[in-house]
Steps between C-alpha positions, in 0.01 A plus 500: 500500500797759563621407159187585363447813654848664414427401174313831461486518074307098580283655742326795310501269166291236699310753676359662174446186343278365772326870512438460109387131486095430557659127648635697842554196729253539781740311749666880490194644618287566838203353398433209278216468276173333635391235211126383413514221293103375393557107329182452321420097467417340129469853341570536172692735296192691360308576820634875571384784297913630385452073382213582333283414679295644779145657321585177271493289757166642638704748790704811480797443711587890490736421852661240368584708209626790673805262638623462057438912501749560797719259467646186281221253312731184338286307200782209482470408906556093593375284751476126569239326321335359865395708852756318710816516304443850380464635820806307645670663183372857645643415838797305456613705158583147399295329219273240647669194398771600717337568783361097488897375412572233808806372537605185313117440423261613247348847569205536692153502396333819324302591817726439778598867565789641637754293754572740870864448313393784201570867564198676438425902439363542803782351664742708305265818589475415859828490545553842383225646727189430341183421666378222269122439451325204300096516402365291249635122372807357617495166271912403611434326800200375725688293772628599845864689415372600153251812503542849416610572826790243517684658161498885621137632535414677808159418484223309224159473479341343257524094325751279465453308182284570204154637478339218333492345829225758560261244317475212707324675791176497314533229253263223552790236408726553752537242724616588865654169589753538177732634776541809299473848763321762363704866419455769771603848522824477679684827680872471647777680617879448520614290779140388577264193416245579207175518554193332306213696480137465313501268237565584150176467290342725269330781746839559606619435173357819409554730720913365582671784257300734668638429853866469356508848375328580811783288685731688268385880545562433851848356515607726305336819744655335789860493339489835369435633854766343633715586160656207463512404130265218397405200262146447434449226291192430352416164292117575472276213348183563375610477157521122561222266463280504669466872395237652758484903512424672790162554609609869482575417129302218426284576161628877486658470171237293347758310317541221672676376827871534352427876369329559901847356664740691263268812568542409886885434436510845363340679746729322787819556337317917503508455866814399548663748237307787712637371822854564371452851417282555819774368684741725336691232348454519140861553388670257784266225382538210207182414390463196298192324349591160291345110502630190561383335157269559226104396503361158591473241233197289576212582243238649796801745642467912404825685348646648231885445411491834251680380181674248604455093459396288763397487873705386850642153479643542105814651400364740263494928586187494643599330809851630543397872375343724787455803611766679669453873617752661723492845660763703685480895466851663481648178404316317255444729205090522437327418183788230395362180279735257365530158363853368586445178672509483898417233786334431771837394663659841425316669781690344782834620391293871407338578812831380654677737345273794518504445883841410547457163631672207445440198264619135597830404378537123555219413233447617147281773438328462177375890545664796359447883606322691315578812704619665210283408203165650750705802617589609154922464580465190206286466178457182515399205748825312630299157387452379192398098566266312676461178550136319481422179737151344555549295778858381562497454090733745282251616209733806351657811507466838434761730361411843349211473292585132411286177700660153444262239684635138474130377625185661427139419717151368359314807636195374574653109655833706640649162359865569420608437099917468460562612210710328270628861349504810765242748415635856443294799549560857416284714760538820300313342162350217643385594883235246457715213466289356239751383260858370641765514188319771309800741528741282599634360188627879410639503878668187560797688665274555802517140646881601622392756751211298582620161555823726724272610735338154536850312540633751762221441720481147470878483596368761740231239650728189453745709766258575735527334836154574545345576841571246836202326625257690770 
């Protein structure tokens, strides 16, 4: 350090640089950011208004909206084609199929979740001062050592698996002797036993996003009095079957239930938008809105995957393309759009950066920052790949505007067909993915970078130790 601060020419050099650059590390200053990060579940790309959707869709979502008008809205955004691996990808910053490695035995299955061994955000948060708050789905864990609360949260309300569970309460089928416990509302917090509350059926099935923004509004009120900086994490989930508005909502849009829940998503994401500036908070606070995959795929299920091809559980865009809207005033320029590709597991390695926390060092990190490409220091995302799994299967890659997919799905059986001959699909000309090969014979140069990225990461998986047991 006395080095450094006799160098004197250094000193001012790096001191205007950091003044200039929109990608100041927040580790140098007194206050860190708050984030807000809403995880919509099964919503497609074409939902949102700045999608194009919204009044096409049956409901303005004019808050929603105003996030893409102040801040950064990404058309190219990638997530897991499941719930459960996507949203270990969002916590871990590690693509799902590495958080299920084991150790000298095949991976894990698609639903297992997250082992107390992975490093999660909230962790990472938490341990740079963060109160850390979880309402909505969990879906990575439902056994004693494996909730919210034992991988960083503070505190959780809300379910621990998937809302479909929300059916069996009142179907005249089930069978109460199957040994099979119904879902219930569950609160916890850190360093206590969770809770189990009412049971999860469809009158509280309706009404549960209410009470996590509610839960929400007020964890985030109680930290901002105390002003220490906070995590509010919201995976809501009414965009899952079985989609029930709101009584508040219920029939107001006279479109249908899906059109009432987005018009009751929009109006919650309002409240906690206004909250932030009531609180005086605006500028210290990252506010993100995203989902964890695209729409449903089972013929009775609501959603609309914009242009793309194809539904959750299939390899095509319209599972792995969502929405992703970020907002950060003074930092984030407003009214950005771009296409340049970007991942789920790049906002681990982001948020630690813009906070100044630390990432893990004794496991690969399949994230990149993206500090730079959202402040404006960089042009251009610092990804330009992703890799595609359904299940513990490898399907394809990604790499620019290019799609290789060595196995293709039966969309309506999900049966898997190998393909004899890897389809290749230009995005830009062909974002449909109707015909594989139709511009590749004038392209045939492209299955270098693709079949790269592909052989690095399997070399990449084949070298992973994977996690140790629980």
């Amino acid at each position: 350090m006395l080095n450094y601060l006799k160098n004197t020419h250094r000193f001012i050099a790096l001191a205007l640089s950091t003044m200039l650059s929109f990608s100041v590390s927040v580790a140098n200053s007194s206050e860190k950011p708050n984030i807000v990060l809403v995880l919509m579940d099964n919503f497609g790309y074409g939902e949102v208004g700045v999608y194009g959707g919204g009044v096409l869709r049956g409901a303005p979502t004019p808050n929603i909206d105003s996030i893409a008008s102040e801040g950064f809205q990404l058309t190219n955004f990638n997530v897991e084609a499941e719930c459960t691996p996507s949203r270990s990808a969002l916590m871990t910053g590690r693509y799902g199929i590495r958080t299920r490695q084991q150790v000298d035995v095949p991976p894990r299955g698609i639903w297992y979740g997250l082992t107390p061994w992975e490093i999660t955000l909230a962790e990472m948060l938490s341990a740079e001062g963060y109160a850390t708050g979880m309402f909505g789905k969990w879906h990575l864990g439902d056994a004693e050592g494996r909730y919210p609360t034992d991988q960083g949260f503070d505190e959780w309300y809300g379910i621990p698996n998937s809302s479909d569970q929300a059916f069996w309460p009142d179907s005249d089928s089930f069978q109460k002797d199957a040994g099979v416990e119904l879902t219930r509302i569950m609160t916890a917090k850190r360093d206590e036993k969770p809770k189990k509350h009412e049971v999860y059926g469809r009158a509280k099935r309706a009404t549960i996003d209410r009470e996590i923004t509610d839960h929400a509004l007020d964890f985030m009120e109680r930290k901002a009095k105390t002003k220490q900086p906070f995590f509010a994490y919201l995976p809501y989930t009414q965009t899952h079957e079985p989609v029930d508005a709101h009584p508040d909502f219920k029939g107001k849009t006279g479109n249908g239930s899906f059109a009432d829940v987005l018009a009751q998503t929009d109006a919650y994401v309002g409240e906690l938008l206004a909250l932030v500036d009531d609180l005086g908070l605006k500028d210290n606070t990252i506010f993100i809105f995203t989902s964890d995959n695209g729409r449903e795929g089972i013929k009775r299920s609501f959603g609309f995957t914009g242009p793309w091809r194809g539904t959750m559980f299939s390899p095509y865009e319209g599972s792995l393309r969502v929405p992703f809207l970020i907002r950060y005033p003074g930092k984030i320029p407003a009214k950005q759009v771009s296409n340049d590709i970007v991942h789920m597991i790049d906002v681990f390695p982001t948020l630690a950066n813009l906070v100044g926390g630390d990432i893990p060092q004794d496991r690969v990190l399949d994230g990149v920052d993206q500090t730079g490409f959202l402040t404006g220091a960089e042009s251009k995302s610092s990804r330009e790949s992703v890799i595609i799994y359904i299940g513990n299967d490898l399907f394809g890659v990604k790499w620019r505007n290019w799609k290789l997919l060595l196995k293709e799905i039966d969309e309506k059986s999900y049966a898997i067909k190998n393909m004899a001959y890897p389809s290749f699909y230009n995005l830009i000309v062909d974002p449909k993915e109707e015909e594989p090969e139709k511009f590749y014979l004038d392209d045939t140069w492209v299955e270098t970078p693709l079949y790269e990225v592909m052989e690095d990461h399997l070399i990449s998986i084949s070298e992973d130790k994977g996690a140790p047991p629980n």
